[in-house]
N, C-alpha and C positions, 0 to 999 in steps of 0.2 A: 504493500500500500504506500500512496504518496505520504506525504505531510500533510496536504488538507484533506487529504484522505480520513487518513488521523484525528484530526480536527474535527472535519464533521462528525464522523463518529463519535466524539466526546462529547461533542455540543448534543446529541441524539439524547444517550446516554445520560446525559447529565440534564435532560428537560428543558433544554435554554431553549425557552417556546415565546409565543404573544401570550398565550394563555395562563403561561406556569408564571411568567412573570406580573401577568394582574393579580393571581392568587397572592404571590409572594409581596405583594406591596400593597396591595389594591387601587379601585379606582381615582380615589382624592388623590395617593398619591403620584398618581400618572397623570394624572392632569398637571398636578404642582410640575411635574418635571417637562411636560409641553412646553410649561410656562417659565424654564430654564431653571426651577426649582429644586434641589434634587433634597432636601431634608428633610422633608418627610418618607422618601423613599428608604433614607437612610434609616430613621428610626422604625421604622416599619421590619427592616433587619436585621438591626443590630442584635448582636451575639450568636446572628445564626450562621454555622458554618456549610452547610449544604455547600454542593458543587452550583447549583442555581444561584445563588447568593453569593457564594465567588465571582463567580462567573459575571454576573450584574455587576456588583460594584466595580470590575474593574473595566468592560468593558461598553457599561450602559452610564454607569455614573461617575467614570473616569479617574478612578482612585486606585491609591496601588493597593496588591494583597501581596503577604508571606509565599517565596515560592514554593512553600510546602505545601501552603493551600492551594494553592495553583495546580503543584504536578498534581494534585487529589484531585483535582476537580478533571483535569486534562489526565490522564492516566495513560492511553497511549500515546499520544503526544507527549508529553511529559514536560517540563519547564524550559530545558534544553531548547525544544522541539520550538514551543513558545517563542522563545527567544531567536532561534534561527530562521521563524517566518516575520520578525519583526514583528508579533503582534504584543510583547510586552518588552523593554528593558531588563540589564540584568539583578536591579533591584524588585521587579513586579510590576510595575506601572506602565501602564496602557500607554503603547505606542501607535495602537487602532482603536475606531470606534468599530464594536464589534456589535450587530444585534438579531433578534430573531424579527422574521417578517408574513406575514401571511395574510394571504388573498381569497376569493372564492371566483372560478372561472366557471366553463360550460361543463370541463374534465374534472372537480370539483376543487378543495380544498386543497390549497399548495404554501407548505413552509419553506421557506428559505432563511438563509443567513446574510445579510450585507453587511461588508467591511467598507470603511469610509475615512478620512483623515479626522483627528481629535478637535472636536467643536468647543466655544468660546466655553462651556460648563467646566468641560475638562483643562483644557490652557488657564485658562485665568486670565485669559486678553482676550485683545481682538484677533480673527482667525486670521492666517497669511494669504496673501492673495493666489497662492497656488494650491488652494486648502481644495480639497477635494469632498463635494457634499453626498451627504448619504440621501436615504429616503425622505425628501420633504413633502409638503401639504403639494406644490405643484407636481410632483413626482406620484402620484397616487390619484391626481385626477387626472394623469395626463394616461397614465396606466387602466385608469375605468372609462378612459374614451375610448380606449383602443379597439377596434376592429379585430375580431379572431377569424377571418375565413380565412382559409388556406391560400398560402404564394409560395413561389419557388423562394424568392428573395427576396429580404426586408431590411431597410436601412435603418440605424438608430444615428442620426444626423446628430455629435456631442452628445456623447453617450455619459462621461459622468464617473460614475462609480458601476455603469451597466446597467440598472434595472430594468430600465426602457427594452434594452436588446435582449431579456432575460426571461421580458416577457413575449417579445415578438417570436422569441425562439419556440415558443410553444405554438404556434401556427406557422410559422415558417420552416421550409428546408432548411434554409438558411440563411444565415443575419451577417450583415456589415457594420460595423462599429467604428464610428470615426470620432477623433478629440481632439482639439490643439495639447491640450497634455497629456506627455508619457507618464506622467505621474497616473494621472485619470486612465488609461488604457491598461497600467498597469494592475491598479486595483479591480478594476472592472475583469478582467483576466483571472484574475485571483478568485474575487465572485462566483465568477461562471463554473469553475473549477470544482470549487467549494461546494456548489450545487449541482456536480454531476453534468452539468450543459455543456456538449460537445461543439455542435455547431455553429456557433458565432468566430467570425474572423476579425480582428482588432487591427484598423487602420489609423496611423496618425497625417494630422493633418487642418487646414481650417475647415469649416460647414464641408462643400464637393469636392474641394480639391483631391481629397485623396481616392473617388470614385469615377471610373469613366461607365458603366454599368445602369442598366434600367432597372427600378425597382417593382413590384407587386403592392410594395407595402413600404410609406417614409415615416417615420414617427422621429419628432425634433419636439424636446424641452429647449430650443437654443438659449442661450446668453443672452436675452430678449432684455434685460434691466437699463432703464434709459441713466447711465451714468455721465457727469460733467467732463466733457473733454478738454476746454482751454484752460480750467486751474488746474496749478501742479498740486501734488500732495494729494490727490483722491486715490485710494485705491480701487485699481482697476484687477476685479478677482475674478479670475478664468472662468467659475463654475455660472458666471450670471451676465459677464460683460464683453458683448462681439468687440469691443475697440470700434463702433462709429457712433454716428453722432444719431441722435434723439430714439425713434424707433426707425430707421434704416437697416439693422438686422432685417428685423421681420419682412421691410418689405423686398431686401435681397433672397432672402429665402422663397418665399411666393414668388419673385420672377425667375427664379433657377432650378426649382424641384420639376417643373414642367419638363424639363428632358432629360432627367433622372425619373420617372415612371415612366413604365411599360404601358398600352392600352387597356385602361380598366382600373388601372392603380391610382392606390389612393393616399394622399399626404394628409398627419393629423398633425397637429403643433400647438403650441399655447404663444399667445404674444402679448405685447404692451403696445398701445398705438394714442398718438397725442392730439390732444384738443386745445383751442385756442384760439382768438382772433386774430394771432399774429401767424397762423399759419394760412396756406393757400386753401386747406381746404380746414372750418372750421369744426367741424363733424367728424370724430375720429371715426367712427364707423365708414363713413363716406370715403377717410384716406384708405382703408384698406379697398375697400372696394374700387378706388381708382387704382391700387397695385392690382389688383385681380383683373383690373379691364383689359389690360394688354397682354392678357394671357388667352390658350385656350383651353380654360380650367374649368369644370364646373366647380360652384365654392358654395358653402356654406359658413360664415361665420356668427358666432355669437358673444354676445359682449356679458359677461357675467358679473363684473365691479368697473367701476368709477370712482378713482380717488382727484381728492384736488392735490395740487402739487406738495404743498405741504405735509399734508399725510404721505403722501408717495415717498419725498426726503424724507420723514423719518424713519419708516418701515426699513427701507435699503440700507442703511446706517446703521440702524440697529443691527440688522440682520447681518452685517458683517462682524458685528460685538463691539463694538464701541456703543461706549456707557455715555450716556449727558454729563456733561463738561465742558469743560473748552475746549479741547477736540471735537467733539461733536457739533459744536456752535459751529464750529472753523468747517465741518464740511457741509452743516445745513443750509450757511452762508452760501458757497460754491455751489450747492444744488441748485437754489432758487436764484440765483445769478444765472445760473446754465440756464432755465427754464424763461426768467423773464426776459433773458435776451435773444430767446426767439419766440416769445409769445406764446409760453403754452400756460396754460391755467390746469386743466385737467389732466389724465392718465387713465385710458381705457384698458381693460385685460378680459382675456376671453379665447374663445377655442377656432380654431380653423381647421375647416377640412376642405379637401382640393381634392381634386379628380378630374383623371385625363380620358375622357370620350371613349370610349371605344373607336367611335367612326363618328364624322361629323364635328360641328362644335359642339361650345358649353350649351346648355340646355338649365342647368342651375345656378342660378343666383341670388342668394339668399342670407341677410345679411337683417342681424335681428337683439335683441336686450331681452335675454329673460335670467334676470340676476332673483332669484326666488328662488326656497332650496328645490334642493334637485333628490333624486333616488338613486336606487341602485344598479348597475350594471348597462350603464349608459353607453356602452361598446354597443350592445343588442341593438341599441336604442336610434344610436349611430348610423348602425348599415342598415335597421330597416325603414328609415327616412329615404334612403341612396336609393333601395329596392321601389315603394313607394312612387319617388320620384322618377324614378323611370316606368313604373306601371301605369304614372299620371298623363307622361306625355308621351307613350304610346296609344291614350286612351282620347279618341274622341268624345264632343259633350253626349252622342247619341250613342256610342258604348257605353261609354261611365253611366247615362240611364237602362240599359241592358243589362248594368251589374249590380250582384245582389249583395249587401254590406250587413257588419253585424259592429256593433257599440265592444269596443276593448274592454275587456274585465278587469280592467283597472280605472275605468271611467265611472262617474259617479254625476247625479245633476242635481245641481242646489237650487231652489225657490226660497225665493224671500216675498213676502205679504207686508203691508203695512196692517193692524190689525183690524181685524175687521173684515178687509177686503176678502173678494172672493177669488180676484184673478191675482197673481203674481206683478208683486215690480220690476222685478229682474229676477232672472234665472241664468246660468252658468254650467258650464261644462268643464267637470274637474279632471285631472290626470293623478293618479295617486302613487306616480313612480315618472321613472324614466326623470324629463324635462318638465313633469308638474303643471303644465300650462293650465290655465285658467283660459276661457272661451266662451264670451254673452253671448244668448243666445235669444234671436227673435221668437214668433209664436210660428209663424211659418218653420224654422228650422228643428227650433224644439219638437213641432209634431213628425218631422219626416226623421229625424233622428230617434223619435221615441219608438217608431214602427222599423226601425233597421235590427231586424231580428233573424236574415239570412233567409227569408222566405221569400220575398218580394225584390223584384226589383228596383230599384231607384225612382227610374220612370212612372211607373207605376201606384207608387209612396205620394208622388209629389202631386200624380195627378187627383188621386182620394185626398190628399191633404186640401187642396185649391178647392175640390166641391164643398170638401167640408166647411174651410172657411168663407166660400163665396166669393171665388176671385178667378181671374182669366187664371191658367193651367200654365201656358206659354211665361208668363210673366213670373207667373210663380216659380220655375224650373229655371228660368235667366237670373232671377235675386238666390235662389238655396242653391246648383247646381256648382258654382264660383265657389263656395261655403263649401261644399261637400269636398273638393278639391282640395280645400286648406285640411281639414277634419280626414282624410282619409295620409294625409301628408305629411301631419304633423303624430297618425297612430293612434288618432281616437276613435275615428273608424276603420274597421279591417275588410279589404278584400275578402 
């Protein structure tokens, strides 16, 4: 056996789970340690010496242990062994963030382990700007957009620490992994290893350059972070910052992935995009959509937060661990001088997917705000919008009334009354998963949506609904028809 051979094994062995470790501390205090807290976790342990609790403190909560409790905890590995992978010094002390990880896909429940460079908890500073990041909040929604239908070949465009390619590797033959740091390709390596995944190849490199190859599948967390270029003294840290100016990453990557996919493939990415009067286009939504216009992509974007600048400078500051001070004055100053010298106010963030035609052009474009929480397994959710939308404009208005729809079982319809009343104020159509939508609904829509029960056709819904209420037929079918489009589109109704 390897060394991380070894390793996993112990890690197995020794229960270094998501699970074992909520038991081991509980929920308060995993929350407190989200919140870079880790003392309560700590006394939630103290005096226990399991190999779990080894294991945690030094590799979740950044402290050293005895290496006698160490080799205990790592047995065939052994401290030695530790030590010759770089994951502790030869006092004990965590030279990786080392942690347990798990998902739920279509294939079901899947543990893994990610190693990462040691975060501001563990240093006791600010992290260094070649700090390599583990699992964050963006890394986990970017991982539950993901598409799982099968490709020959999947790009993880700045792959990180790999999770991205860790997970495409489980739908893909196989995955290409590219990073401007060997540092990052290196760990990502190590990851994959650790987790048994053969198939991924490890490219260095910036965004394409290191790929001449068409994909099935791009998935990019890039360095999307709008960081100050003309003050000195900012750091500029690999894992979040392309080196240009405002959001110009995102929109180099949108004009560039189009001849890296194959016919039919599909780019998912997360970005930041700026708003402002001082820019040309004042509608961040709108700047993407003008990168998307000189493609031939179909796009869907959505905008899921809006911060004002302000907030945007601190969040990024923070996040690299510098604490409020005067250092942190000295970069908040340089943010908002970056921002007000080209006129932005706001900072848009949100999800992009792109897709190259089969045949013909774009056909989608769709570019939308629904910042309301979302649900689970929005990969699904994903492709069958893509599917959907291609059954829509296949479908003339005189098929789509030939076909027969039935209300998603996660759709739910609220009435609200003033009291008293006998007819409703407003009524709505809820989503109770996926994108969550909310969707008013008139009296004409509500009755042809209340009879899509897979029996009737469309055509036929609308035309009993029009008797019912005493209205031309034709007219009625021109105002719901447009409607049933958007509701069959958006997966509140199903083919």
């Amino acid at each position: 056996m390897t060394a991380l051979a070894d390793l996993a094994a112990d890690l197995g062995a020794a229960r270094f789970t998501v699970d074992a470790l909520g038991e081991l501390w509980g929920e308060d205090a995993a929350a407190a340690l989200h919140r870079g807290q880790r003392v309560p976790a700590l006394r939630a342990i103290k005096g226990s010496t399991t190999p779990t609790a080894t294991l945690a403190t030094v590799f979740v909560l950044g402290l050293p242990a005895l290496p006698d409790a160490l080799a205990t905890a790592l047995p065939t590995l052994g401290f030695e062994g530790a030590v010759a992978l770089g994951l502790v010094d030869e006092r004990g002390a965590p030279l990786l963030d080392l942690r347990p990880y798990s998902f739920v896909d279509r294939a079901g429940v899947v543990s893994w382990w990610i190693a990462s460079d040691l975060g501001e908890l563990a240093l006791g500073h600010a992290i260094p700007e070649q700090h390599v990041l583990g699992v964050g909040g963006a890394s986990t929604t970017l991982s539950g957009l993901m598409i799982d239908s099968p490709v020959d070949l999947a790009l993880d465009l700045g792959t990180g620490c790999g999770i991205q390619a860790m997970h495409a590797a489980r739908h893909a033959k196989r995955v290409v992994a590219t990073d401007i740091s060997q540092r990052a390709l290196e760990l990502a390596a190590f990851n994959a290893e650790l987790n048994g995944i053969t198939n991924i190849e490890f490219r260095l490199g910036s965004l394409f350059e290191p790929v001449a190859e068409r994909f099935g599948h791009v998935i990019s967390n890039p360095p999307f972070v709008i960081t100050p270029r003309a003050a000195e003294g900012v750091p500029a840290y690999e894992y979040r910052d392309g080196g240009m100016i405002g959001d110009a990453l995102v929109a180099s990557v949108i004009k560039d992935v189009e001849k890296h996919l194959e016919p039919g493939g599909v780019a998912q990415l997360l970005g930041n995009w700026e708003y402002g009067p001082g820019l040309s286009q004042a509608d961040g939504l709108a700047r993407v959509e003008q990168w998307v216009r000189f493609t031939g992509l179909d796009a869907w974007v959505i905008e899921r937060e809006r911060q004002h600048v302000e907030h945007y400078a601190e969040t990024w500051i923070r996040d690299g661990g510098t604490r409020p001070g005067a250092e942190f004055d000295r970069l908040y100053d340089a943010w908002l001088d970056d921002f007000n010298a080209r006129g932005v106010t706001q900072v848009g963030f949100g999800y992009i997917t792109l897709r190259r035609p089969k045949v013909g052009g774009p056909t989608l474009r769709r570019f939308e705000i629904l910042d309301g929480a979302v649900g689970a397994s929005l990969g699904e959710r994903v492709s069958a919008v893509l599917d959907a939308h291609d059954w829509l404009a296949a479908t003339d208005d005189t098929a789509l009334a030939m076909a027969s729809l039935t209300v998603a079982a996660d759709v739910t319809e609220q009435r609200h009354y003033w009291p008293g009343d006998e007819h409703p104020t407003v009524m709505d159509l809820r989503q109770g998963s996926g994108f969550a939508r909310t969707v008013p609904l008139g009296t004409a829509l509500a009755a042809v949506v209340g009879a899509c029960d897979g029996t009737l056709p469309i055509g036929v819904i609308c035309d009993a609904v029009a008797q019912l209420l005493d209205v031309d037929a034709t007219e009625l079918s021109d105002e719901v028809l447009p409607q049933v489009r958007e509701l069959v589109l958006t997966g509140i109704l199903l083919v």
